[in-house]
C-alpha positions in Angstrom: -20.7 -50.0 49.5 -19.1 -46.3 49.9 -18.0 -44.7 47.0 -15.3 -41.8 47.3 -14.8 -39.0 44.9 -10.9 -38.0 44.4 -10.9 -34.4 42.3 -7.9 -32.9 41.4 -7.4 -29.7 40.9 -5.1 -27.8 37.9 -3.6 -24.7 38.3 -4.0 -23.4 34.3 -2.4 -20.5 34.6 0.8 -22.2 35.2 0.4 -24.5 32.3 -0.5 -21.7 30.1 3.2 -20.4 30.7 4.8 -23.9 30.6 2.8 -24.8 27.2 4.1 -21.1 25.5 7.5 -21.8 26.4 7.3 -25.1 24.6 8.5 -25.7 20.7 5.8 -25.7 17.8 5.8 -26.4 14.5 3.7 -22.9 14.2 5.1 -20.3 12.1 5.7 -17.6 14.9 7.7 -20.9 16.1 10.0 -20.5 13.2 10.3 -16.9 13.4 11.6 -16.7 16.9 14.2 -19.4 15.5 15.0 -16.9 12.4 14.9 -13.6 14.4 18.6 -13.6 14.8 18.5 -13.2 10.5 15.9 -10.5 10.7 18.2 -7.4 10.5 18.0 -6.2 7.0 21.5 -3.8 6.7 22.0 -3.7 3.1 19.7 -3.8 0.0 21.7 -6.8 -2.0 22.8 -10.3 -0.6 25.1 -12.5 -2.0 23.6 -16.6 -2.1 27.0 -18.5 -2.5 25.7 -21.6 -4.1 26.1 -24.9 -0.7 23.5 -27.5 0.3 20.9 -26.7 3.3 17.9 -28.5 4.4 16.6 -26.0 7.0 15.9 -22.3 7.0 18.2 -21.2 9.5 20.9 -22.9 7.5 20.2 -20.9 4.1 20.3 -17.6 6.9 23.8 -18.7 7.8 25.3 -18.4 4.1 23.5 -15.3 3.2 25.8 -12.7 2.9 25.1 -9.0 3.0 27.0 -6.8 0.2 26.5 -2.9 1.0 29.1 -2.9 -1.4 27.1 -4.3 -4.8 26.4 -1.5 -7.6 23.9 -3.4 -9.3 24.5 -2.8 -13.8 22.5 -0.3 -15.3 21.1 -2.2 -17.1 20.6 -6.4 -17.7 23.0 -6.1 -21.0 25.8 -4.0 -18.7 25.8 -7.5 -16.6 26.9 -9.6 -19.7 30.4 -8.9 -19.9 31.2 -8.6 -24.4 34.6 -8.6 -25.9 36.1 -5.9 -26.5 34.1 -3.7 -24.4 34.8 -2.7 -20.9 32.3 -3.4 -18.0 31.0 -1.3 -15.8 32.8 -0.3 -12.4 30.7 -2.1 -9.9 30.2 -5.1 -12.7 34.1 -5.5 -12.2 34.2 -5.5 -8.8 31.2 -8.2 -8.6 33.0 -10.1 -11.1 36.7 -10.2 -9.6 34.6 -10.7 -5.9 32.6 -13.3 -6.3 34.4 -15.0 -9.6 31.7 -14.8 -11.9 31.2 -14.4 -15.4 28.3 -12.0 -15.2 26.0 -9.8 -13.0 22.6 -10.2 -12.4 20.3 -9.9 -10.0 16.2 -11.7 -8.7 14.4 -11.0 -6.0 14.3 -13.3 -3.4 10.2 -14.0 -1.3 10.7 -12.2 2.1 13.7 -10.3 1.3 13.6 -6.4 0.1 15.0 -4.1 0.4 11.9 -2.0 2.1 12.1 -3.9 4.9 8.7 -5.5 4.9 8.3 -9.4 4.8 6.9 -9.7 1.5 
């Protein structure tokens, strides 16, 4: 009997390329999904309240308000009888409809820039 070896041979380099271009559920995946949402441009961001399941869907209602003049003070942003508010409380309140002003910090979004 005669055997026969078949060998093949891979070029790796070329799958090295083909395999980085591919999708991941890696976290540098995601950011190249979210880099279009990257660009921080103003130090307060309005989250109307809507449903999302992904991401890149909250990114799409975020909306940037160079605008805001955040209360002096928590009490400025409760709006009492009798007493008038603030400038930029009025303008938050007539914009976005609300009944007062306050504010939170949201992970991975400050206004330093940095991802924390």
């Amino acid at each position: 009997p005669r055997f026969y070896s078949l060998a093949a041979m891979t070029n790796y380099s070329k799958w090295d390329k083909f395999a980085a271009d591919l999708a991941s559920d890696t976290e540098e995946e995601e950011e190249r999904q979210l880099e279009d949402y990257t660009s921080k441009t103003a130090c307060f961001i309005h989250i109307p309240p809507g449903d999302f399941t992904r991401k890149e869907q909250l990114c799409q209602m975020l909306e940037e308000d160079p605008d805001f003049e955040a209360p002096s003070s928590t009490a400025a942003g409760i709006v009492s009888e009798g007493e008038p508010p603030e400038p930029g409380v009025m303008r938050a309140l007539e914009k976005y409809k609300w009944s007062s002003v306050t504010s939170s910090f949201i992970p991975g979004y400050n206004p330093g820039g940095g991802s924390d």
